[in-house]
BADODREN-352209 format. One line per field, with one value per residue: residue number from 1; z, y, x of N, C-alpha, C, O in turn; residue in three letters. Coordinates in Angstrom, 2 decimals. Layout:
residues N
n: c(NUM/...)
n.up: c(Z/...)
n.north: c(Y/...)
n.east: c(X/...)
ca.up: c(Z/...)
ca.north: c(Y/...)
ca.east: c(X/...)
c.up: c(Z/...)
c.north: c(Y/...)
c.east: c(X/...)
o.up: c(Z/...)
o.north: c(Y/...)
o.east: c(X/...)
res: c(ALA/...)
END
This chain:
residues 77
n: c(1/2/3/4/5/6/7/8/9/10/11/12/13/14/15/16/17/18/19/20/21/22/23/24/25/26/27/28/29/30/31/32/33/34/35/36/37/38/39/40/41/42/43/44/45/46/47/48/49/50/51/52/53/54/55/56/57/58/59/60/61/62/63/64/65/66/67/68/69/70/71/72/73/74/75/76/77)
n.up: c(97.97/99.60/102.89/103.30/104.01/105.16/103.85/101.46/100.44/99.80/97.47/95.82/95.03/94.01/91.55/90.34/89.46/88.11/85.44/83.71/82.62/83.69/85.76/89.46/91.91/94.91/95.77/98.04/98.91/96.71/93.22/91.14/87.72/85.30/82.58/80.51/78.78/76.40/75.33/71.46/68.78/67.38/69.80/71.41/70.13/70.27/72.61/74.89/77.79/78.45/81.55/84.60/87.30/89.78/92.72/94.47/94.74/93.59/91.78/90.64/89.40/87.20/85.63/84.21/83.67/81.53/79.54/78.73/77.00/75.06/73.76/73.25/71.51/69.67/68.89/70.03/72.73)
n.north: c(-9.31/-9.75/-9.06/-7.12/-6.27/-3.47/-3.50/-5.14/-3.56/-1.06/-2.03/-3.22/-0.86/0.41/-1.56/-1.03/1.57/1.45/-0.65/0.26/-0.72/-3.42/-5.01/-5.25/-7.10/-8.82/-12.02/-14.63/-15.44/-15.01/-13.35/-11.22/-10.86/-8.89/-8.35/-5.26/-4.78/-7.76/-9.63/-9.54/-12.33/-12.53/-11.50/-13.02/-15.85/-14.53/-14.83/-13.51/-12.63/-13.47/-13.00/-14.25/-15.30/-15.18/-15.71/-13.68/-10.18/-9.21/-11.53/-11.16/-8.47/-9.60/-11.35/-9.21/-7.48/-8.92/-9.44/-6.93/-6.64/-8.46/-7.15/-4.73/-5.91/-6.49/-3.36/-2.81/-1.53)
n.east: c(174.70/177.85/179.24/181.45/184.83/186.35/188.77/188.06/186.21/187.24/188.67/186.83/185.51/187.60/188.18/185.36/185.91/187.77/187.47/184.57/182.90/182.43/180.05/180.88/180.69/180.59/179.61/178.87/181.52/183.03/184.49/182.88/182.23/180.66/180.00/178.50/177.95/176.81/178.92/179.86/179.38/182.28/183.54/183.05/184.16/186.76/187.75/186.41/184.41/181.47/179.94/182.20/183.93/185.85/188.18/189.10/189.64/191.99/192.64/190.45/190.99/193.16/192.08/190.20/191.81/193.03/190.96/190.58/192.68/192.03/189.31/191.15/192.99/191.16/190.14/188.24/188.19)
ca.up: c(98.05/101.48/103.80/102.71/105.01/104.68/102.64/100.16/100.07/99.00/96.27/95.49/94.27/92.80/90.75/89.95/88.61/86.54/84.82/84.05/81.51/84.09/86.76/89.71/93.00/95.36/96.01/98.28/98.53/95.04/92.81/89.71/86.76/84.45/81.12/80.90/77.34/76.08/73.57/69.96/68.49/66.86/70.60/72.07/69.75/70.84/74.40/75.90/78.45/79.34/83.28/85.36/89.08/90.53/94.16/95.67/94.12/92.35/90.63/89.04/88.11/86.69/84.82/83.44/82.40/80.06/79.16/78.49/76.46/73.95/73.17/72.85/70.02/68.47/68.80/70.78/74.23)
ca.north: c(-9.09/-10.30/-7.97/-6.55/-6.02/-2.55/-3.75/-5.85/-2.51/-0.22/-3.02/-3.21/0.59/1.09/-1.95/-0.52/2.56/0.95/-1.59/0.52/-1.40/-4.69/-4.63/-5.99/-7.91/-10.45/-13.09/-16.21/-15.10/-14.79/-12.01/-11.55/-9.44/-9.18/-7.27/-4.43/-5.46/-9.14/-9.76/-9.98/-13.40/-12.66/-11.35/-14.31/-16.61/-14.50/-15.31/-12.22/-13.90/-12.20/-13.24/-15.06/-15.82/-15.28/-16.27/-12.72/-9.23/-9.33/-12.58/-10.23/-7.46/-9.94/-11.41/-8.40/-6.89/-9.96/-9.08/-5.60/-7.06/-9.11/-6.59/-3.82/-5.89/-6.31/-2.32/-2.42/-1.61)
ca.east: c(176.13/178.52/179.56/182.84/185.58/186.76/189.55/187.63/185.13/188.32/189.22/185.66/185.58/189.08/188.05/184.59/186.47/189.36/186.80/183.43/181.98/182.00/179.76/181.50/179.89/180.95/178.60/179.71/183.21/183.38/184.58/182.60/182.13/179.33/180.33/177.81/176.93/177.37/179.93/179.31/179.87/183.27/184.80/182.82/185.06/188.22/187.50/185.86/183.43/180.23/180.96/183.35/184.19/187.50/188.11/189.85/190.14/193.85/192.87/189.55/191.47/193.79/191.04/189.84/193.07/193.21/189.89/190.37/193.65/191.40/188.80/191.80/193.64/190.48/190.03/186.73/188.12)
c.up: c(99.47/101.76/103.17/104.09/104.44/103.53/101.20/99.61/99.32/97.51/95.46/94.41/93.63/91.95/89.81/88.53/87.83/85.88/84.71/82.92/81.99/85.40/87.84/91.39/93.54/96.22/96.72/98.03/97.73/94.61/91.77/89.22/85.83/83.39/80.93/79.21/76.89/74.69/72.72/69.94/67.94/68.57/71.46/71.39/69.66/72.13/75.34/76.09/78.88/81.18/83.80/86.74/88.94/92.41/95.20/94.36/92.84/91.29/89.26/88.61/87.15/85.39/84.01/82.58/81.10/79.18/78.12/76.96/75.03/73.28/72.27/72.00/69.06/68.26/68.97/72.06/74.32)
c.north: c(-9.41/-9.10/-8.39/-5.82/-4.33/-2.06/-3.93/-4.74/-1.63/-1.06/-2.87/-2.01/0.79/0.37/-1.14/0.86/2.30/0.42/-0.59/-0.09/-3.07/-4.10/-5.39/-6.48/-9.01/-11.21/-14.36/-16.29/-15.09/-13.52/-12.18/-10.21/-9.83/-7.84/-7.03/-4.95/-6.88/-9.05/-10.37/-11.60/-13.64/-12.13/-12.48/-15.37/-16.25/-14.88/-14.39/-13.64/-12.64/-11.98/-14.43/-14.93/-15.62/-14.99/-15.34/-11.45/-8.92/-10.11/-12.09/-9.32/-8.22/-10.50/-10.52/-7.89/-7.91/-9.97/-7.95/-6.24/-7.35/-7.77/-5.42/-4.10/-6.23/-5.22/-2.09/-2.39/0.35)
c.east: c(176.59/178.80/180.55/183.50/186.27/188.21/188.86/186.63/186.08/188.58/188.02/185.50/186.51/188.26/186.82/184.93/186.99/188.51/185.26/182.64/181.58/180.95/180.51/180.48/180.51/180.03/179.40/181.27/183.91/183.32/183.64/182.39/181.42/179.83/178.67/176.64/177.87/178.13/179.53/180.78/181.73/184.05/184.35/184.20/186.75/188.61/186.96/184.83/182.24/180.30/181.21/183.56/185.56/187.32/188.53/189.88/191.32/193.58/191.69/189.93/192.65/193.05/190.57/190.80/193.42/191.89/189.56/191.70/192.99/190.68/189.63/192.44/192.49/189.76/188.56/187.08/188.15)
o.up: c(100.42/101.00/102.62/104.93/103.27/102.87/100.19/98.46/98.15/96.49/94.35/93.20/92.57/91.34/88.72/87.38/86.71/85.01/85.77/82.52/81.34/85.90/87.34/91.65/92.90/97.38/96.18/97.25/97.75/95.08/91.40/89.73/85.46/83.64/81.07/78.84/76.97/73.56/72.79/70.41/68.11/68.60/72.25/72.13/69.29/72.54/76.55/75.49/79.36/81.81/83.55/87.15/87.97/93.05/96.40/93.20/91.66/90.15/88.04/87.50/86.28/84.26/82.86/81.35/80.02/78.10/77.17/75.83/74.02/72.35/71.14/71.31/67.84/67.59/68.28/72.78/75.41)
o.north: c(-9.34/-8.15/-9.48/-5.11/-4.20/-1.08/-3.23/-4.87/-1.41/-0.39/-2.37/-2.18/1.40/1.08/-0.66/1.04/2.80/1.29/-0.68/0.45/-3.84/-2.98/-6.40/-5.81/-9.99/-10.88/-14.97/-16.94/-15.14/-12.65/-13.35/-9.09/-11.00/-6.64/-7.88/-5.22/-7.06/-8.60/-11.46/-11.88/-14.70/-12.41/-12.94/-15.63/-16.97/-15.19/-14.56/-14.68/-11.51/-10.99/-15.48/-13.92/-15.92/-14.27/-15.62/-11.76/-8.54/-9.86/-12.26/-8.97/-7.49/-10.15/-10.95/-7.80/-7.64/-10.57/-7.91/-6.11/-6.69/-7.24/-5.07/-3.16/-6.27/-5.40/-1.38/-3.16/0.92)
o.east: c(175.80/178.65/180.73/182.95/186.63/188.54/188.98/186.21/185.78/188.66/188.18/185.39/186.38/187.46/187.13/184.52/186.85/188.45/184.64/181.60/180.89/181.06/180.99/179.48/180.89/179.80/180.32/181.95/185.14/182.59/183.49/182.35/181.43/179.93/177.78/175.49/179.08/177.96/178.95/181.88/182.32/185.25/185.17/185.16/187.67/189.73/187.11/184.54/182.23/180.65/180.61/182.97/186.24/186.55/188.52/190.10/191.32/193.95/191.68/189.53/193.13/193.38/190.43/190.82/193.94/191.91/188.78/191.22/193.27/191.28/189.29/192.84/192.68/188.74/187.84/186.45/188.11)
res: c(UNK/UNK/UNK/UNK/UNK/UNK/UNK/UNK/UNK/UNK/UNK/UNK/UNK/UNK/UNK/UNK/UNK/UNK/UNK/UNK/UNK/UNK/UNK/UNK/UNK/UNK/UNK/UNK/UNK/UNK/UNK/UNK/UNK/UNK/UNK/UNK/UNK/UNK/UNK/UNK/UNK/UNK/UNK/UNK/UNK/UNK/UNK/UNK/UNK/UNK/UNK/UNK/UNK/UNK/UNK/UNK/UNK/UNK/UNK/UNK/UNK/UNK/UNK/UNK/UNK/UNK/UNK/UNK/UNK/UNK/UNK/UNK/UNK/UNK/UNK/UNK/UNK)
END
């Protein structure tokens, strides 16, 4: 994991909290998130992603909230 600026370490943890079913890590100034268990084939073909990259904090909780979105209209969130 990079050193985290005491910002990106605060962001780091809220996110951790709001999202606990992703793990979250930034690697190479990358955000990412690794869903804790891999999605079954039917939320694979809604678009849940097992994990993804985003380039700054905001843009992975933005990511996820569309994440969280999918699984919640197909009443697995």
């Amino acid at each position: 994991m990079d050193r985290l600026s005491l910002w990106e370490g605060a962001h780091l943890a809220a996110i951790e909290t709001t999202f606990p079913g992703w793990r979250i890590l930034v690697r190479n100034r990358c955000w990412w998130a690794t869903k804790h268990t891999p999605p079954t084939p039917a939320q694979k073909t809604a678009g849940v992603l097992h994990q993804f990259a985003r380039p700054g904090p905001l843009e992975l909780v933005a990511a996820l909230t569309d994440q969280l979105g999918i699984l919640s209209r197909m009443g697995a969130a």
